[in-house]
N, C-alpha and C positions, 0 to 999 in steps of 0.2 A: 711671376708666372713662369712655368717651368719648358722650360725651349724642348723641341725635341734632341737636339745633342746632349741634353742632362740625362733624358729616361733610358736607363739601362735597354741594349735590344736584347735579342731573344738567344743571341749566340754569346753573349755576356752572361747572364743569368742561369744560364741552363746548361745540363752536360750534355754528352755527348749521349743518346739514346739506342743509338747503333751496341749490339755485343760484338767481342771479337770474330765471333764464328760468323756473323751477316756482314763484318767488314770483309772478311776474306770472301766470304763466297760471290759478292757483289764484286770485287776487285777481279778473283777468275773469273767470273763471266764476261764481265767489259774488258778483260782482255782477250777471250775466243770471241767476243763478238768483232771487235777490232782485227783482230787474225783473220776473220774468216774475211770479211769487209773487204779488208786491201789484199790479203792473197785473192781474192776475186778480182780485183782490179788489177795487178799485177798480170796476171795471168790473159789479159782483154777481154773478161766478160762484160756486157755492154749491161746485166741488167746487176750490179754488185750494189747497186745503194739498195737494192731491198732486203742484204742484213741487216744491214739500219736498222728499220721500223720493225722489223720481223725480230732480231736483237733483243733491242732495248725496249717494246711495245710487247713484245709478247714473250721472249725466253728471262731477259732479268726479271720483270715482276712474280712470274710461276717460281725459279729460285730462291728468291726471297722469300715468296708464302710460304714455298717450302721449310727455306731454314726457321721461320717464326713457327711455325706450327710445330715442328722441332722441338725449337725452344721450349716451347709451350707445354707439350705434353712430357718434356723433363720435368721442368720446373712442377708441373701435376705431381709427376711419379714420387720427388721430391720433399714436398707438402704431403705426401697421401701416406708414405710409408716413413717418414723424416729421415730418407738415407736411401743411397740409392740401390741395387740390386745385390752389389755387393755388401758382404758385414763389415759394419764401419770399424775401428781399432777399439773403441771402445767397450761395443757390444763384446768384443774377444776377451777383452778385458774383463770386463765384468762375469764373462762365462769362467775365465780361466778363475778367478777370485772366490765366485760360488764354488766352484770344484774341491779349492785349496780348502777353505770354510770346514764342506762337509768332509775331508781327510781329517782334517782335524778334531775336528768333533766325534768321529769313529762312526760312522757311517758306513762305511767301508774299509775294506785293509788296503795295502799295498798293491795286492795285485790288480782288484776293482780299480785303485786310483790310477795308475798305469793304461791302462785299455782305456779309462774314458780321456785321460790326459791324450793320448795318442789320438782318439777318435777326434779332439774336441782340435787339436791342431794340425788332423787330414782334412776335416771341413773348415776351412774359413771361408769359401764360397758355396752359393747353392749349386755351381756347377759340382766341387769338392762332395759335399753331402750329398749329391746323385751319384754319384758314383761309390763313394762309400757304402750305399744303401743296395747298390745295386751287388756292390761284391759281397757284401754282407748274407741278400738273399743266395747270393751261387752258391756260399758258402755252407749256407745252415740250409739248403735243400727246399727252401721258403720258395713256394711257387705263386704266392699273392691269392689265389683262394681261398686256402683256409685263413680265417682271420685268427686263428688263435697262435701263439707262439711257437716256435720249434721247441720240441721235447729238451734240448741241454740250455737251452734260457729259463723255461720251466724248471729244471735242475739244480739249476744257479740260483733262482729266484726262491728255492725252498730250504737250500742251504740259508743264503741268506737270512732268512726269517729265521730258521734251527737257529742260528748263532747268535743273532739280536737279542731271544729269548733268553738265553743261556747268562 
């Protein structure tokens, strides 16, 4: 018959469930609430034990929900797009690979490969690519109305072709 000092407890078997970010935020809390506790008492306010319950009954638990909810809706954002709002190294990688690819293949000449190599390592964030996109429109006169292209990308885009044929 198996005694209870044989069966593994619960703190043997299992890890720890806490993330770093809900150990620290629970650690700052119980220690403002402790600060606030005895600098009340320090000071001879007669009613200082109701940081207490007001504390630890009502300010850690809303911290916590908060950090899990956090958590939570990372971990979503993470699972939803497999990376987070930043481009991960890889994706660059494989952008800069594709690039290399079509230089190769003659797709474009040097100076095409140049301007998109340069575009492709001003954006490595979507903050990078709004801003790119935005100095892009100052530049070519693009006021977001018309949806067709500015007349010298037009240009470019028919040389292009001219010389593909050729």
């Amino acid at each position: 018959m198996e005694s209870s000092a044989d069966r593994p407890t619960k703190s043997d078997d299992s890890t720890d469930d806490e993330s770093p970010l809900e150990e620290i935020a629970a650690g700052v809390t119980i220690g403002l609430i402790l600060t606030v506790a005895f600098g009340l008492l320090a000071l001879g306010v007669p009613w200082f034990w109701i940081a207490f319950p007001v504390g630890f009954a009502g300010v850690l638990p809303v911290v916590m929900g908060l950090v899990k909810l956090y958590e939570r809706r990372r971990a979503r954002e993470v699972a939803n797009n497999g990376q987070t709002s930043e481009t991960s190294p890889s994706d660059a990688e494989d952008a800069l690979e594709t690039l290399r690819e079509r230089y190769a293949r003659g797709e474009f000449d040097d100076e095409e490969f140049e301007r998109r190599l340069e575009r492709l390592l001003e954006t490595e964030t979507i903050e990078d690519a709004s801003a790119f996109a935005e100095r892009a429109r100052e530049s070519s006169g693009y006021d977001g109305r018309d949806r067709r292209m500015p007349e010298s990308e037009r240009e470019r885009e028919r040389e292009r072709e001219t010389e593909r044929e050729r």
